[in-house]
C-alpha positions as CSV (number, residue, x, y, z in Angstrom):
1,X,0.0,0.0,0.0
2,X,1.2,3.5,-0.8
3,X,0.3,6.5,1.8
4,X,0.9,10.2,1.7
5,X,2.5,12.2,4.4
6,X,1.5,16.1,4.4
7,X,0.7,18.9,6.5
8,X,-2.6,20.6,4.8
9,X,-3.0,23.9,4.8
10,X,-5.8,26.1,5.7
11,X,-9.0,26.1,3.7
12,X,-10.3,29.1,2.0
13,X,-13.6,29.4,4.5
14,X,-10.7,29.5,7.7
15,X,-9.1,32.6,8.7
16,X,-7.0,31.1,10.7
17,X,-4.4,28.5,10.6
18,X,-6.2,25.7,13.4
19,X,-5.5,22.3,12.1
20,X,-2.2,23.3,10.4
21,X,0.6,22.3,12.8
22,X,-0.2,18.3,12.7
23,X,0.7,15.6,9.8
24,X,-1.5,14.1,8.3
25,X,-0.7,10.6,6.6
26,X,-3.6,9.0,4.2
27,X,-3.4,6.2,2.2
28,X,-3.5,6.0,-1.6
29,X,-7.0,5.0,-2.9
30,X,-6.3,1.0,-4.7
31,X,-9.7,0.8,-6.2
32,X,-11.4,3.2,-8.2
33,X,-15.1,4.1,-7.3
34,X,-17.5,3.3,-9.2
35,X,-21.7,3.7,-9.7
36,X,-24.3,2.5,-7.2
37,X,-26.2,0.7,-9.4
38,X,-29.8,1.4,-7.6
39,X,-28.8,4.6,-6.6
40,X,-25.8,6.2,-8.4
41,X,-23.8,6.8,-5.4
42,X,-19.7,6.4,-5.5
43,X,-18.9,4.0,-4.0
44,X,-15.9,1.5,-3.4
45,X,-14.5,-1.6,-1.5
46,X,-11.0,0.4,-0.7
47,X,-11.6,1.0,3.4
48,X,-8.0,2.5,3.5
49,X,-9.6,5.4,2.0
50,X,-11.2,7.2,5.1
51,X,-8.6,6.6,7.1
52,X,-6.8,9.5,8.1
53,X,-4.1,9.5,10.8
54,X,-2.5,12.5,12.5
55,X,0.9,12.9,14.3
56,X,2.5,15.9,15.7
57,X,5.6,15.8,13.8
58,X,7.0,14.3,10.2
59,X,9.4,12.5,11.9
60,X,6.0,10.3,13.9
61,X,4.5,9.8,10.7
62,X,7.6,8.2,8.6
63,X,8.4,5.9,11.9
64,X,4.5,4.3,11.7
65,X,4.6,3.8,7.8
66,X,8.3,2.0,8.4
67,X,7.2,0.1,11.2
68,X,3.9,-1.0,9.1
69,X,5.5,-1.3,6.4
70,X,3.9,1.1,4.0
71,X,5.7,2.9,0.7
72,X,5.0,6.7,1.8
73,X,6.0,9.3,0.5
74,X,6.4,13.3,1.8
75,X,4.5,16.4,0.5
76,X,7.0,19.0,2.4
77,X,4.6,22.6,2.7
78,X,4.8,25.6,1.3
79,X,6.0,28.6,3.6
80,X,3.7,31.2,3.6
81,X,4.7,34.5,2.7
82,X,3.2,37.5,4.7
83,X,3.0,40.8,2.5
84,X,3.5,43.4,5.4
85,X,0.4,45.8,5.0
86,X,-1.2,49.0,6.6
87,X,-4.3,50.7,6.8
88,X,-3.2,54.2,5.3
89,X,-1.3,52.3,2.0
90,X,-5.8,52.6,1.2
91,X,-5.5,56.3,1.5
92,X,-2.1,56.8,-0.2
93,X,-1.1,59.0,-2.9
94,X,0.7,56.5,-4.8
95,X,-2.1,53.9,-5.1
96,X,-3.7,53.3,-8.6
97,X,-7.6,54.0,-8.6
């Protein structure tokens, strides 16, 4: 079985950054879904697929997959860049109307 380890970021409805800090390791789906056929719904027989595990560091997450044996591999985040901003740059003579 192959699993991802990642750290997600925040999601667009979130102004803040809860849920960032922890890893998150999920497995790799191994079958595809297909159709319900009464009711159209995906569906498949892959369990693995709503399992999600968290760990506080990287370092937790790649220990479990070695120990259990897994082929994992790492997603390493994206640092955020913060554009320093004020209240007046709204008033300024410089900015383009």
């Amino acid at each position: 079985m192959t699993a991802r380890i990642s750290k997600p970021t925040k999601t667009a409805m979130q102004s803040g950054r809860a849920n960032t800090t922890r890893w998150l390791l999920e497995y790799a789906p191994a079958d595809p879904q297909e159709a319900d056929p009464l009711m159209g719904w995906p569906g498949s027989h892959d369990t693995n697929r709503q399992l999600k595990l968290w760990f506080d560091t990287k370092d937790e997450a790649v220990a479990y997959a070695s120990r259990s044996g897994l082929e994992f591999e790492i997603e390493e985040p994206k640092e955020r860049t913060i554009v320093p901003k004020s209240y007046a740059d709204n008033f300024a003579f410089r900015r383009i109307r």
